[in-house]
C-alpha positions in Angstrom: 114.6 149.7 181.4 113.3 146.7 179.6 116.2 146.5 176.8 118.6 146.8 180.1 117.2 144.0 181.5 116.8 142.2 178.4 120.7 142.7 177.5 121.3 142.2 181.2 119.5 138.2 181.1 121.6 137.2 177.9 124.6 138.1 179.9 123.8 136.3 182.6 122.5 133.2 180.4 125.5 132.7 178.3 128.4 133.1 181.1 126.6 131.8 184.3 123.7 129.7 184.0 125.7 126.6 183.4 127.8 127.3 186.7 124.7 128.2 188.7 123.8 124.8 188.6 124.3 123.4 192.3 127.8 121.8 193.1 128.6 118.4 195.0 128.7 119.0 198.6 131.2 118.9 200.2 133.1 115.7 201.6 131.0 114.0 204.4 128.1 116.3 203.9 124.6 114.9 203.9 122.5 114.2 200.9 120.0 117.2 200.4 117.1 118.1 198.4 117.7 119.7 195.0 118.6 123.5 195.7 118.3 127.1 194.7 121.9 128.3 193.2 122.7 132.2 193.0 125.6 133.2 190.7 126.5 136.6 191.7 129.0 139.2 190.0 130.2 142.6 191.4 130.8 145.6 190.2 133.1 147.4 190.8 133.6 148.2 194.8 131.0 146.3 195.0 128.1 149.5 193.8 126.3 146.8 191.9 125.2 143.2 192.3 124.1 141.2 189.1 122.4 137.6 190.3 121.1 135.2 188.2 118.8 132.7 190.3 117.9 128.7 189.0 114.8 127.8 191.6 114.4 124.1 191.0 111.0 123.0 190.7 108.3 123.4 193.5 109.3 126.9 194.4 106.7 129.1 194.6 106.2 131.4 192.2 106.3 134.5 193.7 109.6 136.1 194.7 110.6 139.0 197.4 113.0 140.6 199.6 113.3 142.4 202.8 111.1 145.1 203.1 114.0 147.2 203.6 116.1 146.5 200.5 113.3 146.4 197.9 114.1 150.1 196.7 117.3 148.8 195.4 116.5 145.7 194.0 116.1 146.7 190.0 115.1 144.9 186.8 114.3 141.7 187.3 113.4 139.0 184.3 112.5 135.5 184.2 113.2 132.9 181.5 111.1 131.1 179.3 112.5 129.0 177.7 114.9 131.0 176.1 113.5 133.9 176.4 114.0 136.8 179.3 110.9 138.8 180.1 110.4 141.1 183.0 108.6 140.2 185.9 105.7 141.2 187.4 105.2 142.9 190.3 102.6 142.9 193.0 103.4 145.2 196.3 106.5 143.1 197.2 106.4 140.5 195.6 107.8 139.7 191.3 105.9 136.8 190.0 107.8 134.1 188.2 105.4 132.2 186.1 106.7 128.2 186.3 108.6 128.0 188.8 106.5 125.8 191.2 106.0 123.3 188.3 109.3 123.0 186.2 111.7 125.8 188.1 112.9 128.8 186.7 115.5 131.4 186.4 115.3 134.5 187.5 117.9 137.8 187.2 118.1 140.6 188.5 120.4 144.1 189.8 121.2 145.0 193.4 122.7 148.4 194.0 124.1 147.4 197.3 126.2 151.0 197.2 123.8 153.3 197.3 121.4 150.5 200.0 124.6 150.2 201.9 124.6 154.3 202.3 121.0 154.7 202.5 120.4 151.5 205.2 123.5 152.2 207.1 123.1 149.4 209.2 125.3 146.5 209.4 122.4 143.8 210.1 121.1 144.8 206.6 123.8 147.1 204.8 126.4 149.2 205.6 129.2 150.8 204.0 132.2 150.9 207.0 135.7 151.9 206.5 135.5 151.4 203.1 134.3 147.7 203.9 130.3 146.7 202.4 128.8 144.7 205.0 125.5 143.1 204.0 124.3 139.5 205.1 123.1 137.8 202.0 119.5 138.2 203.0 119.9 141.7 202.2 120.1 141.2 198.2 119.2 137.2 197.2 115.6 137.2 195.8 113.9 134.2 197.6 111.0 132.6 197.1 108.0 133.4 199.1 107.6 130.4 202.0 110.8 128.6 201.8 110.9 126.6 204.9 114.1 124.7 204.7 114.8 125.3 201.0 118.8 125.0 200.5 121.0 127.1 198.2 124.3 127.4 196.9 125.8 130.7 196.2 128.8 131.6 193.9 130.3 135.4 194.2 132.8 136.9 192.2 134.1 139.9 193.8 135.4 143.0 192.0 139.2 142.6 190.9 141.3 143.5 194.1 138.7 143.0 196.6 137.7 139.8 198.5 133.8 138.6 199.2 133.6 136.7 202.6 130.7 135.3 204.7 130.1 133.1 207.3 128.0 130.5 205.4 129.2 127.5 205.6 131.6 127.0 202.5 131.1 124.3 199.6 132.3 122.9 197.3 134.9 125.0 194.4 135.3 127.7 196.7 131.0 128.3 197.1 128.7 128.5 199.7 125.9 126.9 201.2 122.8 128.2 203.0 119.5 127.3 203.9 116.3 129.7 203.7 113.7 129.3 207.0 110.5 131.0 207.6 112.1 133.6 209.5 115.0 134.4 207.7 118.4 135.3 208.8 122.1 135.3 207.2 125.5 135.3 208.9 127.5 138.5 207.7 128.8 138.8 204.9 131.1 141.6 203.1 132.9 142.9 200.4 136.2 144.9 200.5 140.1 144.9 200.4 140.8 142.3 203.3 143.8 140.4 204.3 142.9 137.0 205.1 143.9 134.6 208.2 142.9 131.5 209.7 143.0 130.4 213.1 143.1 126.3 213.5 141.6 125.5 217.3 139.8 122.9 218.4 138.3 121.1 215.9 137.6 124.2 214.5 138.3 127.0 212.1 137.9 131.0 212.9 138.3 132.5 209.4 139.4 136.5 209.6 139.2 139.2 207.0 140.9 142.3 208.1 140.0 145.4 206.6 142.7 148.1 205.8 144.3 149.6 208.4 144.1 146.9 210.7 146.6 146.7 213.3 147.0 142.6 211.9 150.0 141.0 214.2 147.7 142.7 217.5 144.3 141.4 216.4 144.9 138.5 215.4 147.1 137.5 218.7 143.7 138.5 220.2 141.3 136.8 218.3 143.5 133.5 219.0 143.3 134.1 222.6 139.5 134.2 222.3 139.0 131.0 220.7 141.3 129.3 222.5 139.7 130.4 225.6 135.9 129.1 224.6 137.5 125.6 223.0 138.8 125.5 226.7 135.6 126.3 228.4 133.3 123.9 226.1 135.8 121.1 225.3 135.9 122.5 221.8 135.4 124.9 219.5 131.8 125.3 218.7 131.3 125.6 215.1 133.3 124.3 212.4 133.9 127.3 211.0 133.6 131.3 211.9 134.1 133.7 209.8 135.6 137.3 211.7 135.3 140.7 209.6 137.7 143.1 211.4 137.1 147.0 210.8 139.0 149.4 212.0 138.4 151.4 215.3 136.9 154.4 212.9 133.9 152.0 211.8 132.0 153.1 215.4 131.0 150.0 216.4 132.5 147.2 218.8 131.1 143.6 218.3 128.1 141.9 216.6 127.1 138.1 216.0 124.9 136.9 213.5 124.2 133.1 212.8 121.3 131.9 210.9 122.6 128.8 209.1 126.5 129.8 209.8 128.7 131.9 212.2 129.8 135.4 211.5 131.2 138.1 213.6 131.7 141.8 213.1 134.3 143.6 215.0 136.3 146.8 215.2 138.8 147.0 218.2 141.3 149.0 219.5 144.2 148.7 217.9 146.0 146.8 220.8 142.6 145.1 221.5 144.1 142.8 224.1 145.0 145.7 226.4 142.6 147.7 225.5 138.9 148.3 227.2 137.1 146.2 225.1 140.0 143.3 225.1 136.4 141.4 226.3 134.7 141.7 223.2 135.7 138.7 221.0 135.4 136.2 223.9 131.9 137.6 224.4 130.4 137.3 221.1 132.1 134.1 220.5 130.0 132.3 223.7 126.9 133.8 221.4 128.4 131.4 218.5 128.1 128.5 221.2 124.7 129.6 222.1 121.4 128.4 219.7 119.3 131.5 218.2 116.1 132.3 221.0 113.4 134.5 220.4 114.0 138.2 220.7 112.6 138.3 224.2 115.0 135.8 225.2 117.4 138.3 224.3 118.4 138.5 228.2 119.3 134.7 228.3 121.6 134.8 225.7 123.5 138.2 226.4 123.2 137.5 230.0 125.3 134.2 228.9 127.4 135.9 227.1 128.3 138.1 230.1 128.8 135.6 232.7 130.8 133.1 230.7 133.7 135.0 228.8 135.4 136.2 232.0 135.1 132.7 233.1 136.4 131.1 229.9 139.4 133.6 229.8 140.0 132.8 233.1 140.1 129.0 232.4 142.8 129.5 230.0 145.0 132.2 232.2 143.8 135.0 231.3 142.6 137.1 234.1 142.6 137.1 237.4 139.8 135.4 239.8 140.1 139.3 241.9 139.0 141.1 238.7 135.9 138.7 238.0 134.3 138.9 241.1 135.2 142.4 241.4 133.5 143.2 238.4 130.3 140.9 239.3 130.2 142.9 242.5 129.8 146.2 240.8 127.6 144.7 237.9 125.5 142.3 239.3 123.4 144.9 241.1 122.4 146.6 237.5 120.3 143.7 236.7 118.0 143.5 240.2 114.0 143.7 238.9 112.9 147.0 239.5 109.4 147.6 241.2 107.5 147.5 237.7 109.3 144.6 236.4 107.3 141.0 236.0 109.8 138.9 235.1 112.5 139.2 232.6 111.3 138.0 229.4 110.9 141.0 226.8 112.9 143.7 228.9 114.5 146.0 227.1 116.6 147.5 230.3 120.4 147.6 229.6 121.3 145.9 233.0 118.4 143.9 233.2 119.8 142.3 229.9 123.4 141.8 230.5 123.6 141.9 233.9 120.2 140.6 235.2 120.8 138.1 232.8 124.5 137.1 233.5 122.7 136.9 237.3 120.5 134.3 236.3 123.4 131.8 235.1 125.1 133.0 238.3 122.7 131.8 240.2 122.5 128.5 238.0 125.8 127.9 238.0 126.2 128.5 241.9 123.1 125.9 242.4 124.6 123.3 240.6 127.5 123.2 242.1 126.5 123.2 245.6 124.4 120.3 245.0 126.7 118.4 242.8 129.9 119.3 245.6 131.8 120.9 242.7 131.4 118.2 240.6 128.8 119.8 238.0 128.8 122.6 236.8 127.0 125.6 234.7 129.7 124.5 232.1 127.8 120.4 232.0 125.0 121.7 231.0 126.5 124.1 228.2 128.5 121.3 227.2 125.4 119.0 226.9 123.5 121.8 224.7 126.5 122.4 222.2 126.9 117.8 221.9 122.8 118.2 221.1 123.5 120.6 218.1 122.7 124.0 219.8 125.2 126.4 218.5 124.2 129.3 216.3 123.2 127.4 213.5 120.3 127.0 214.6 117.1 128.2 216.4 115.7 126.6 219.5 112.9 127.3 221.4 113.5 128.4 225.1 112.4 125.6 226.7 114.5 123.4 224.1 117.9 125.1 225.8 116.9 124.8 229.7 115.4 121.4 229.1 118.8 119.8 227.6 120.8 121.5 229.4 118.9 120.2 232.6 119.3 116.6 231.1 123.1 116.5 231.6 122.9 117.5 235.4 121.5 115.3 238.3 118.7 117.8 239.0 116.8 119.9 237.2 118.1 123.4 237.6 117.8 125.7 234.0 114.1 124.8 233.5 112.8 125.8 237.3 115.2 129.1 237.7 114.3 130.3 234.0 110.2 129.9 235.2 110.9 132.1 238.4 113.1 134.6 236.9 112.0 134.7 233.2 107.9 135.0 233.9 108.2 136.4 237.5 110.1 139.8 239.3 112.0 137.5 241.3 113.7 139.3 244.0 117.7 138.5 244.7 119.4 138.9 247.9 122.8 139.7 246.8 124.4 140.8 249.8 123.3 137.3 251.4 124.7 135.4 248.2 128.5 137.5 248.7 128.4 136.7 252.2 127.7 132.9 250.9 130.2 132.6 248.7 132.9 134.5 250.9 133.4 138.0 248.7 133.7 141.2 249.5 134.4 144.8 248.1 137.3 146.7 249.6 137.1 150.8 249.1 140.2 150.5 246.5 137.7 148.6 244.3 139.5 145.2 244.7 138.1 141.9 246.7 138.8 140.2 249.8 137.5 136.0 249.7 137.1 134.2 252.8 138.0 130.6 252.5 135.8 129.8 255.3 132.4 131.0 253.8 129.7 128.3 253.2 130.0 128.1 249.8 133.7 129.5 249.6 134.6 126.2 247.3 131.9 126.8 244.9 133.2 130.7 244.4 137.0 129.0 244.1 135.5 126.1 241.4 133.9 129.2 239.1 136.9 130.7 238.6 139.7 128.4 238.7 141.9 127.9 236.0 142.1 124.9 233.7 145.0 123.3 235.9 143.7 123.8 238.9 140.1 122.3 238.4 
């Protein structure tokens, strides 16, 4: 193993070390501290990963990965000088002598292959419909406490096959990333992909659609999705998103994952617009408008998720006021506390998530407006989060989202609800909050709205379309 490795280093030192070294950023991008650059070449379909690493100096010198992927992670040297030895290796951890005082390079193998068919999961690795999907946390050896420590990364895919992610892109056709204490990667993947682009305001959605993709269909739908949030926020919320489509065979609908970028994972029907989950891409792109919260904020943000993208595609035409509140009617119930409940924060219940959730910004949304007279909305406050830098880029604490969301409105409203409902089982009178807003179920399933309700103007205002507001 140690004359594999040894061979492996001199490859890696005469063909990439020199192009490692980190790139100008990118027009208009701030000045940043000197970072980590990863030069990464695949085998073929992607089986094997060979990185070489140049960690500038102050890294700490010990190295790991996620617990997860350390079986695959194989032969990894360090230079001195100009010489490759192999590292050494404690529990999880391979020691690279120098790096906190001069810096260091480090190489290494990945067998992403046989991790994406052992992991099979697509947060980690995954091998779907012939498409690898792996964020680059999976397989880029970091150093251990890298608060904030930036990094450039160069791939070169196999010959055929495309390498996409949703870091945000660089300089020469590169990437850049940043490591955090808690680290997280937008997807990224390898495979035979046809690539799009999507121009909507002020921003870029990026697609990569795996074989077998119905293309024209998905791509009309994907369009309609972003054009519907740029609507509903006054832009598009990142710069850039990067879509990986799979087809319907992959088993899966829709997943987000930010962490320093914007990806999302899909595989829809193949007429996804007329399908039943024609709501997934507007969903998960309200979680690319949405900053990163604790895992027991999980409810906040899919509850978000589920009360805003019928709204936005309503705002730009694209379904029906009757359908909404016919849905929320039938849903809305799911996510009442149940007699063991004491408050929402950490549930793991289905409803109480999406739906007990979405009832929370209801409720928010429905408060604002009455005292406001239609005036503010559920969609100020988003708007004010999203101008203060909260998309999925980054991570804010809970109280960070209520409080600047509450900033942007006339009263406080996100802060005060989130105490009762997130730390308390607090009880909902629905029926009383139809009757309020003038809807009703008829037995065919559809809704009657009386105009002459109390808050009749306030359920007309949440669901108008873009003209008519």
């Amino acid at each position: 193993m140690m004359a594999v490795a040894l061979v492996l280093a001199a490859f890696f030192f005469s063909s990439a070390v020199n192009a490692g070294a980190a790139s100008p950023a990118a027009p208009g991008a701030p000045p940043s501290a000197p970072s980590i650059a990863y030069d990464v070449t695949a085998g073929p379909q992607a089986a094997e990963l060979r990185v070489e690493a140049a960690f500038p100096p102050g890294t700490a010198d010990e190295l790991t990965l996620d617990r997860a992927a350390l079986p695959y992670l194989a032969d990894v040297t360090v230079a001195d000088g100009t010489t490759w030895r192999p590292a050494p290796t404690r529990g999880r951890f391979w020691t690279a002598s120098g790096c906190q005082a001069r810096g260091c390079r480090v190489c290494y193998r990945f067998r992403l292959g046989d991790a994406a068919r052992a992991i099979d999961d697509v947060d980690i690795a995954a091998l779907r419909a012939g498409v690898t999907v792996a964020p680059t946390t999976t397989w880029l050896l970091r150093a251990r406490d890298t608060d904030d420590a930036r990094f450039r990364l160069n791939v070169k895919a196999p010959e055929g096959w495309m390498f996409v992610s949703g870091l945000p892109r660089a300089a020469g056709g590169t990437f850049d990333g940043t490591w955090s204490s808690d680290p997280t990667a937008p997807y990224a993947a390898f495979g035979e992909f046809a690539a799009q682009s999507i121009t909507v305001g002020g921003g870029v959605v990026d697609v990569a659609l795996a074989r077998d993709v119905a293309v024209p269909a998905v791509v009309a739908w994907l369009k309609d999705a972003a054009q519907a949030i740029a609507a509903f926020y006054g832009r598009y919320p990142v710069p850039r998103l990067q879509v990986i489509v799979l087809p319907e065979r992959a088993n899966m609908q829709g997943k987000e994952l930010g962490g320093g970028g914007a990806s999302i994972l899909l595989a829809p029907d193949d007429d996804p617009a007329h399908g039943g989950n024609d709501w997934v891409a507007t969903h998960e792109m309200v979680h690319v408008a949405t900053p990163d919260l604790w895992r027991q904020y999980l409810w906040l943000t899919e509850g978000l998720a589920t009360y805003v993208e019928p709204l936005a595609r309503a705002r730009a035409g694209q379904l029906r006021p009757e359908s909404i509140w016919a849905d929320m009617l039938r849903g809305m119930p799911k996510g009442l506390a149940h007699e063991t409940d004491r408050g929402m924060n950490g549930t793991r219940d289905w409803g109480r998530l999406y739906w007990g959730g979405a009832l929370f910004w209801l409720l928010a949304d429905v408060e604002i407006r009455t005292h406001s007279d239609n005036r503010q909305s559920l969609e100020t406050a988003l708007r004010a989060v999203l101008a203060a830098g909260g998309n999925t880029h980054v991570a804010w604490p809970v109280e960070q989202l209520m409080d600047t969301g509450d900033r942007a409105l006339s009263r406080p409203v996100l802060r005060p609800l989130y105490q009762k409902m997130g730390m308390h089982a607090m009880p909902v009178d629905l029926p009383a909050l139809w009757r309020k807003l003038g809807v009703s179920a008829r037995p065919d399933g559809g809704v009657t709205f009386d105009d002459g309700a109390p808050l009749a103007r306030v359920r007309a205002g949440i669901t108008a379309a873009a003209a008519a507001r």
